[in-house]
Steps between C-alpha positions, in 0.01 A plus 500: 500500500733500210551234276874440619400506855192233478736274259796546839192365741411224250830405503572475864185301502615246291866494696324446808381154361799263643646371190708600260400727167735503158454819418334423114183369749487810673506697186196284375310546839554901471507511124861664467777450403782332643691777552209706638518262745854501596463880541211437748696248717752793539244730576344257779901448632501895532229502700625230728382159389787239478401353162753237379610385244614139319714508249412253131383533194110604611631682855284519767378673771372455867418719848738457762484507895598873533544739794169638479154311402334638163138585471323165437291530207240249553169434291104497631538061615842565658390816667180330620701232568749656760231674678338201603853359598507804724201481657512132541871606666380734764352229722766241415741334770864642392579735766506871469354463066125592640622899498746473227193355274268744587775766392543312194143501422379890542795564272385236223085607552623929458614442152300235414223563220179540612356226314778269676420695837147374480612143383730457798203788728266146458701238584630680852041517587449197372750282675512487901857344629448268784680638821893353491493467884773433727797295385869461374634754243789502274809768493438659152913506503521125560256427158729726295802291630317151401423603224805610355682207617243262314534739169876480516463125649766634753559316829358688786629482890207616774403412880188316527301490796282115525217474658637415808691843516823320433714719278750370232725581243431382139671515170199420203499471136132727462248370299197648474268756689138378581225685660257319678225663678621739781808369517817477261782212397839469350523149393879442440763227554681510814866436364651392865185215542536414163081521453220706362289725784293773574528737677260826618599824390425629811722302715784596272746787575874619421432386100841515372604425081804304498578608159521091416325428159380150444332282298101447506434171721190302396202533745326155646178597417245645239620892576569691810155562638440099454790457720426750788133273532643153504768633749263648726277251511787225586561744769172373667492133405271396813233735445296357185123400628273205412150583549155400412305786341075511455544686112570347169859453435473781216332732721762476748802501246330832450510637787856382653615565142907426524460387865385169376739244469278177422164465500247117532171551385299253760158522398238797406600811658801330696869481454785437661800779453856519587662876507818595428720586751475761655453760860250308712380785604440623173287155438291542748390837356469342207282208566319709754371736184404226288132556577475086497510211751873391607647234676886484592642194483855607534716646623377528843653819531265688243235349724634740781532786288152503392361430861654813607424701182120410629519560855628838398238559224218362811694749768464848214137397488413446816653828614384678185150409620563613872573827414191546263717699278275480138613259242591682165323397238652287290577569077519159314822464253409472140 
């Protein structure tokens, strides 16, 4: 490679950084001169790259959005980096992005070095992705949209479809994007109810721009994902539990982790905990795989829940047994 054409790719390198470089810096970075390096940002315009320009007494010089996407010049962490993202991508729940990664990804591991092939080679045996499973996805199309709107902080119109299949209009102010889990939300203010909400990506269609700028609002919480989990949980305000557990109150802090709301210490190897609200189903599962000695003091409802989760568990069992089908054996964890 000739010395002009690695100094070109060392240049476009450094453009592709999203800031802005006087053009002195660049000449220290490539150790030229100034005007070597207004010669090179024609060359790289020749060739199709809309470099601009500012004008002022250092000038300087940035990449632009242009009609065709440059060859990303990335180093051996950002390479690495990407292919994990890729990988991690191709089981993720944004509709249609599995086949689009995996495209992505045999064109990023044929030019990759081998050294980096390896690096990346290891992680892919070494890590197992647990199955996604069945459940909502999200219109890549519709994440674009969001996201764009809360970049530009541009009002955004879109039907939403509640829970109840009920379908409205709704005018928002977007705020921020937050994944949780399988599932995906726009947390936003709702300009025609005058209020913060939520709302899942995947009930959301028709996302329209407006082409309204306005101001940032202030948020009434911590940060977005803080206010997705105190609004879901006032969603369920009945469904917190009160029981008595047979475990130390640090053991079972452990093991319920954020579940726990409060916990009472009563004696050795005895508390008393409250969880937060949440699915009763979901609690019964929960308490169920505590590997300790419950009691449910309320709600009664929970109560129900886990009497059918063990009739259930009794019925698989029983007919397990019946058929005298063999029992795998069974691999510890840990």
């Amino acid at each position: 490679m000739s010395e002009t054409s690695a100094r070109l790719l060392n240049l476009l390198s450094l453009l592709q950084t999203p800031r802005e470089w006087p053009g002195s810096e660049l000449a220290d970075r490539l150790r030229v001169t100034t005007r070597t390096i207004r010669r090179d940002i024609e060359r790289l315009r020749d060739l199709g790259y809309p470099v601009h320009a500012t004008m002022g007494a250092e000038g300087g010089y940035r990449l632009a959005a242009g009609t065709a996407m440059p060859p990303l010049l990335l180093d051996d962490e950002e390479a690495v980096a990407i292919a994990v993202g890729l990988r991690s991508a191709a089981g993720h729940t944004v509709d249609g992005i599995e086949e689009a990664s995996v495209r992505a990804l045999a064109k990023l591991e044929q030019v990759l070095p081998s050294r980096l092939r390896r690096r990346v080679g290891a992680l892919g045996t070494a890590t197992v992705p647990m199955p996604a499973g069945d459940g909502p996805t999200v219109d890549p199309a519709h994440l674009t949209a969001l996201a764009a709107a809360v970049a530009n902080r541009e009002r955004l119109r879109f039907t939403y479809r509640a829970g109840d299949g009920v379908r409205s209009k709704r005018l928002v102010e977007p705020h921020r994007l937050v994944s949780a889990g399988r599932r995906w939300y726009l947390v936003a203010y709702d300009n025609e109810r005058e209020d913060w909400r939520i709302f899942r990506v995947d009930r959301l269609s028709e996302p329209h721009p407006t082409g309204m700028r306005t101001p940032p609002r202030e948020l009434p919480a911590q940060d977005a994902a803080a206010f997705v989990t105190e609004r879901m949980q006032g969603l369920a305000p009945g469904c917190a539990a009160v029981v008595t557990v047979q475990a130390s109150a640090a053991e079972v802090c452990k093991r319920l982790g954020r579940a726990v709301a409060a916990v009472e210490p009563l004696g050795e190897g005895v508390c008393r905990v409250r969880t937060r609200p949440d699915c009763l189903e979901w609690t019964a599962v929960r308490l169920a795989m505590l590997g300790s000695e419950f009691t449910v003091h309320e709600p009664p409802e929970l109560a129900e829940h886990l009497r059918r989760l063990g009739g259930r568990a009794l019925r698989a069992a029983a007919e397990g047994a019946e058929s005298g089908e063999a029992t795998p054996p069974h691999t510890p964890a840990g």
